[in-house]
Every structure is written in C-alpha cells, then in structure tokens.
C-alpha positions in Angstrom: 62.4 100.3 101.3 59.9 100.2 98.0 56.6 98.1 98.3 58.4 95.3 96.4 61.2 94.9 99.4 58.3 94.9 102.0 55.8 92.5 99.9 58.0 90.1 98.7 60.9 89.9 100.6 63.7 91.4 98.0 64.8 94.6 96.4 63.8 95.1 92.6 67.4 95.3 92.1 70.8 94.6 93.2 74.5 95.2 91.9 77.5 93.4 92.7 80.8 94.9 92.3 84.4 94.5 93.4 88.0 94.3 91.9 88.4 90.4 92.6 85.9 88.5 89.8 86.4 85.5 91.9 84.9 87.5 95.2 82.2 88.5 92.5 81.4 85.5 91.0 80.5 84.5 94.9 78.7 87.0 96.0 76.4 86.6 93.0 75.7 82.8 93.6 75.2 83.7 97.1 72.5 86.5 96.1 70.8 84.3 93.7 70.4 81.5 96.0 69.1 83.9 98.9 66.3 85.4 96.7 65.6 81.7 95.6 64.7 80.6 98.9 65.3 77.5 98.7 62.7 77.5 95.1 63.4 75.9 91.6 66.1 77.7 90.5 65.0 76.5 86.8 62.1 77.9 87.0 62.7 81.0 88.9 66.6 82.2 87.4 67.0 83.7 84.2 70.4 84.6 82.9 71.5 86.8 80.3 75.1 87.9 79.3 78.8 86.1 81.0 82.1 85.1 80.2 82.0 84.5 76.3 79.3 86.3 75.3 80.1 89.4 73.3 76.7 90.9 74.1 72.8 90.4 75.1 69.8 92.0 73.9 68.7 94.0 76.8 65.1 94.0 75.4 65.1 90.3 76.1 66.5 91.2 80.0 63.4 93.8 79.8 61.0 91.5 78.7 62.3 88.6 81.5 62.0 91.7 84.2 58.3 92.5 83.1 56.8 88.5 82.4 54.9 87.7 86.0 56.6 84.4 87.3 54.8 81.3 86.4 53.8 78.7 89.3 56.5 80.2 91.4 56.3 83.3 93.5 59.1 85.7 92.3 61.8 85.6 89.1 64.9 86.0 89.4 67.2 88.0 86.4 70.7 88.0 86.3 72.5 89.9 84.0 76.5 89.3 84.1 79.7 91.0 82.8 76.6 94.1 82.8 79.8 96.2 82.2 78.9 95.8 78.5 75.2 97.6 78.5 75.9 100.7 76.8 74.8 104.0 77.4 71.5 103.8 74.9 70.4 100.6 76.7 71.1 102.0 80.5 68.4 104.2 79.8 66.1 101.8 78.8 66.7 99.4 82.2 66.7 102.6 84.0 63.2 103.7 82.6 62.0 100.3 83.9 63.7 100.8 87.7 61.4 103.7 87.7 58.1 101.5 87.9 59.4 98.0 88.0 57.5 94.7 88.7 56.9 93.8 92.4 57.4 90.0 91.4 61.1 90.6 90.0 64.4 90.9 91.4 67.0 92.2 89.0 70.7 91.1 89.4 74.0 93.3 87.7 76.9 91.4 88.3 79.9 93.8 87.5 82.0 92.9 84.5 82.8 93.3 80.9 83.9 97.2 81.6 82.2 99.3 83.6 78.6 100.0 84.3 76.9 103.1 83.2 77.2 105.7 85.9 73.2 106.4 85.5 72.2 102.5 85.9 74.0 102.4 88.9 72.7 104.9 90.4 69.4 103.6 90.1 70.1 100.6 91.1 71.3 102.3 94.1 68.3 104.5 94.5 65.7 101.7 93.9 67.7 98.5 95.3 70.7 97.5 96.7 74.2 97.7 95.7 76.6 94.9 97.6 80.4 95.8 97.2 82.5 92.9 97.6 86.1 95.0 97.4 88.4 94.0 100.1 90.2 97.6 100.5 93.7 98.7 99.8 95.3 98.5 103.2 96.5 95.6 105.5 94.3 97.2 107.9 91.2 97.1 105.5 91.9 93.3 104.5 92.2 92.4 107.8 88.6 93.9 108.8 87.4 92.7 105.5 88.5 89.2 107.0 87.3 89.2 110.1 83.4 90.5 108.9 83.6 87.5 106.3 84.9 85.1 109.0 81.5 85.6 111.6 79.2 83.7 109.4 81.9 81.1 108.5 81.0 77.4 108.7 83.8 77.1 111.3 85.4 79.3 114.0 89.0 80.5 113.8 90.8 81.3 116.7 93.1 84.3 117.2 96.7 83.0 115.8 94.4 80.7 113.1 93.0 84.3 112.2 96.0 85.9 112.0 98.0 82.5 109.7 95.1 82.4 107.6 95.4 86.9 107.0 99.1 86.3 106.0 99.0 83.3 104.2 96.3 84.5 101.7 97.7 88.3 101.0 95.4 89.9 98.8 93.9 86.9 97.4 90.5 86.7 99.8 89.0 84.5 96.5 90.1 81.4 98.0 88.7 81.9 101.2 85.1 80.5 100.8 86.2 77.1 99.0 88.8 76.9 101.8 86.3 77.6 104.7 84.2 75.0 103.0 86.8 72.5 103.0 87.8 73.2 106.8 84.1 72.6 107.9 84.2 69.4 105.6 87.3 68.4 108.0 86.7 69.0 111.2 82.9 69.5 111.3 80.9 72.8 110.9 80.8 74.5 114.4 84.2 73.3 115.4 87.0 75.9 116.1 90.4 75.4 114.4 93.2 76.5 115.2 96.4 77.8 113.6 98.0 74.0 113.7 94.9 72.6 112.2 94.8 75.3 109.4 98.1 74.7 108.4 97.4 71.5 106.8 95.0 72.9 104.6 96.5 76.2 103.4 98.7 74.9 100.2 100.4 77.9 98.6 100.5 81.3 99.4 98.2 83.9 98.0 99.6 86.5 95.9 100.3 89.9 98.1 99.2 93.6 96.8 101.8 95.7 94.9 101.9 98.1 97.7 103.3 95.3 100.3 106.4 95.5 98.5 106.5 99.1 98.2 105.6 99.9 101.8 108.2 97.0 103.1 110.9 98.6 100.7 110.4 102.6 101.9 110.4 101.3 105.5 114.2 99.9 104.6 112.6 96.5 105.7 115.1 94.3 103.6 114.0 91.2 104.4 110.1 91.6 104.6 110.5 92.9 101.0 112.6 90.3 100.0 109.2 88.0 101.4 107.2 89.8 99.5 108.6 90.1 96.3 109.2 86.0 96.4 105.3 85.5 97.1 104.6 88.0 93.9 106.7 86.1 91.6 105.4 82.6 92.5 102.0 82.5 94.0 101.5 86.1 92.0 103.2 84.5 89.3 104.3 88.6 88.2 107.0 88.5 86.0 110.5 90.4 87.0 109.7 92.8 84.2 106.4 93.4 86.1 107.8 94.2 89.2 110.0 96.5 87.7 107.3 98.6 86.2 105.1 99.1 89.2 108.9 100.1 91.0 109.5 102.4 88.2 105.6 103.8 88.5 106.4 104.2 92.4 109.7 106.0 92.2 108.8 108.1 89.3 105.7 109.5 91.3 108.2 110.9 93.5 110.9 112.0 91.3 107.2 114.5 90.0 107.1 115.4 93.4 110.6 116.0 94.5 111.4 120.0 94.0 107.2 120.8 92.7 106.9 122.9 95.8 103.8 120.3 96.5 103.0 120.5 100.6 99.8 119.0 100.9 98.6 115.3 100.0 95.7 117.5 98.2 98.4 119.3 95.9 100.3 116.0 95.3 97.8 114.3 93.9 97.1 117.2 91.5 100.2 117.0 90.6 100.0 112.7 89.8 96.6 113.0 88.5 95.3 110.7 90.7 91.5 110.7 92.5 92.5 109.3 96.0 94.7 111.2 98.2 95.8 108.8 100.4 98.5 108.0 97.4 99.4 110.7 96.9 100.0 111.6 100.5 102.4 108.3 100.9 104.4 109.4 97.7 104.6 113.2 98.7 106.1 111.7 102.3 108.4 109.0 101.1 109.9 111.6 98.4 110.5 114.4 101.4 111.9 111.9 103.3 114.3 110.3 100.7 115.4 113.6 99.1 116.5 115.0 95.7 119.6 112.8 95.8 118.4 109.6 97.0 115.6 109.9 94.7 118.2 110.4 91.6 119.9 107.3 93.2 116.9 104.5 93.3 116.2 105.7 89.4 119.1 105.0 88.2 119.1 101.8 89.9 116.3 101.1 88.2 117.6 102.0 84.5 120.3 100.0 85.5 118.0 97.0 86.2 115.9 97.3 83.2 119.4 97.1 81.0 120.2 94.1 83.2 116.5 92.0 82.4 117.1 92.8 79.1 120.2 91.1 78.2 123.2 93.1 79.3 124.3 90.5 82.5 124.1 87.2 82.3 122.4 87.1 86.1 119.1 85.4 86.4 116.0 88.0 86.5 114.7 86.9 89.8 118.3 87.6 90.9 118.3 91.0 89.2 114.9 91.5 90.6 115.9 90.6 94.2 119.5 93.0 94.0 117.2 96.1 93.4 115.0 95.3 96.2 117.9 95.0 98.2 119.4 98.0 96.9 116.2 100.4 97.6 115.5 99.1 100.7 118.8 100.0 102.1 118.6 103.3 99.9 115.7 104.6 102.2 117.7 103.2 105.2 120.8 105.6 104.6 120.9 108.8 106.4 
C-alpha cells in the first residue's frame, strides 16, 4: 500500500468497471460515500464528465486532483463515462499517478468506450481497481450472488436464494433497490424466506444469450422455450434479435465442422475469439451434432429469417418459438 492508503485511509485511485452500467453506477455511489466517511459530500466530491456530456477537460480533473482540500480532510474526484479520456490525456493523469497528492482520492468510473490500456494500469499499480462483472456462467452468477448477498440488509434463506438467482437471470442491477426494499419490509436483520420474497419480486429479469443456447444444445425443449419467453418480455429482444445471436451460434460451428480443429485452443483461432472457453463449447456441440445436423439447423434458420420477414403470415414470437422447438429436438435426434 502507498503512504496515501496508510495516512489517510484510501487509495490515490480507484476504477470501477463491469458490463452492467447499472451494477457500475452502484458500485461508484458506494465508493464515493465510503471515502466520504460520513463528510460533506459538497465540499469534499468533485465531479467531472457523465451521461450527456460529450467531454471534460482533464486539466480541470488535474487541477481538482492537485488543490489540497479546504476545511475537510481529503477530496474526493470522480471522473465518469472515463471511457472518453483519450490517449494524449491518459498520459497526462498517468504522469500525475506517478507522484499524486496524499489528500486525494481519484475515481474512474468505466464508460463512454473504453479506458486507455496505460491509465488502467496505473490505476492498478497505484490504487485499486473494483470489478463489478457478474461472470458468464450460471455458476459464476450464482457465486457473484451469494458474495453480494453476505453484507445484505437482510438474510435470505436457501430456497429464497435460489428464487431470487432464477428470478433475476442476468439482471443482478435490480438487486440492491430490491434488497433495500425487503429490509424496508420486514426489518433489516430479519431472514426471508422464498414465500416472503415472492411478493416483492415483480417481473422477471432478462436471462443471458447463452441460457437459450445451452438449454437448446442440451435438446431441453421446454427450458428453452422458458428462456426465450423471459428474453422477449423482461429482455424485451426482438424475434429478429434472437435470430441473429442463433444464426451467430450455429454459424460458429458450421466454421468448425470439417476445419480439422481438435483443441478448444485451435477453435478459437479459427472464430477469432480471445476466450477459449467459447470456443471449446462450439468445437463440442459441432462434433456432437455433425456435418448433417449442422446443415439441418441452418437451413432452419434461413427458413425463419424468410418467415420474420414477410413470407407467412405466423406471428414472429410464433416463428421464433417453432425454431427453438425445431433445434432443440435437432440436437436430440441420434
């Protein structure tokens, strides 16, 4: 830790990232008010940059990180949607990371594109660098849960845990208000369970595209049926949508069927993609499947797309819901 963590209690900087804005935009308030302390936030909080703003003179950010604090012990400056500092002025708020001021805490909050790889690597040299991305697996989400549910206002039993994991899918954003309102119920301490959750829960949270996928290459008819229901009304994806990221799945393998490709490694070579584990489901699900089943679930596809664009009079949730059908009981057949 630098002189400025052990002095004054903070870091000279911290980022927060993630692929949900909404998990950002929390994790950010939640920084802010833990370096406040319980202070004058309108004395001690300077912002620069947001939703709106088309840019910020990171001279004035470098000026805010540099002014001693006035009649209050630290300052406090947050820079949002920081995915819009540029290359030229990365250099300049890493040249200040390098000797920065021990009364200052410097917040990035991920946005706006993405942050310059040298500014974030500084930041994670000098400071700290909180990640609020919930992972890509049910596995993932589910740990991702339980962490976030220890320090919850209430206490969730098992089967609550498990409701409250299904019912929100991919969209962890709503957890904190709905924590909040729970504890507003029932008092904070108290343990809910899964009956006195159920109340409270209101729509389902949109699902990941890789639910559907998964539940269709299992030949799980009805799970992906479930699935694809919750994308097109709490995901609100249109059928066109869907179609796409079906088309995306099945043309992965259709690149992989007959390449001579035998290791996750070689497979995502050949899709041009950075993470393996991809890869290694697509290279699996095409062996399994085969040349001719393969052939088979594209032209099902073709023959959706012709079908959402006119040539049936059939409703395109209905068209949407025969091809899930259809490739679910495609990767059933033997």
């Amino acid at each position: 830790m630098s002189a400025a963590g052990t002095t004054t209690g903070h870091r000279p900087a911290y980022l927060v990232k993630g692929s949900d804005p909404s998990l950002v935009a929390q994790a950010a308030h939640a920084l802010v008010e833990r370096l406040v302390d319980g202070g004058d936030p309108s004395m001690m909080v300077e912002e620069f940059g947001g939703p709106g703003v088309d840019q910020f003179d990171v001279g004035a950010v470098i000026d805010a990180c540099t002014t001693p604090p006035f009649l209050v012990d630290r300052r406090v400056v947050v820079v949002r949607e920081a995915g819009q500092i540029g290359a030229a002025d990365a250099k300049r708020i890493v040249a200040y990371l390098a000797d920065p001021l021990d009364t200052t805490a410097l917040v990035l909050v991920a946005g706006g594109g993405t942050l310059p790889p040298t500014l974030s690597k500084a930041v994670g040299a000098s400071g700290d660098v909180v990640d609020t991305s919930v992972g890509t697996s049910g596995k993932a989400r589910s740990q991702w849960l339980s962490d976030h549910l220890r320090g919850a206002p209430v206490r969730l039993d098992g089967p609550a845990q498990a409701r409250l994991g299904e019912h929100l899918g991919s969209d962890m954003g709503r957890l904190a208000g709905l924590l909040d309102t729970l504890a507003a119920a029932y008092g904070r301490g108290s343990t809910v369970t899964a009956s006195d959750l159920e109340p409270f829960l209101g729509e389902a949270g949109a699902l990941a595209p890789w639910d559907l996928t998964d539940a269709i290459d299992a030949g799980r008819t009805a799970p992906a049926l479930g699935v694809l229901h919750r994308m097109l009304s709490a995901g609100e994806s249109h059928p066109l949508v869907i179609l796409a990221l079906l088309h995306k799945h099945y043309r992965q393998m259709l690149r992989l069927d007959g390449s001579g490709v035998t290791s996750p490694e070689q497979a995502a070579e050949v899709l041009g993609t950075k993470s393996v584990f991809p890869a290694k489901k697509a290279l699996s699900q095409a062996n399994r499947l085969g040349t001719v089943r393969i052939a088979r679930a594209v032209q099902l596809l073709a023959a959706a797309d012709l079908d959402l664009r006119g040539t049936t009079g059939l409703a395109p949730e209905l068209v949407v819901e025969v091809l899930v059908a259809r490739l679910s009981r495609l990767a059933r057949q033997r």
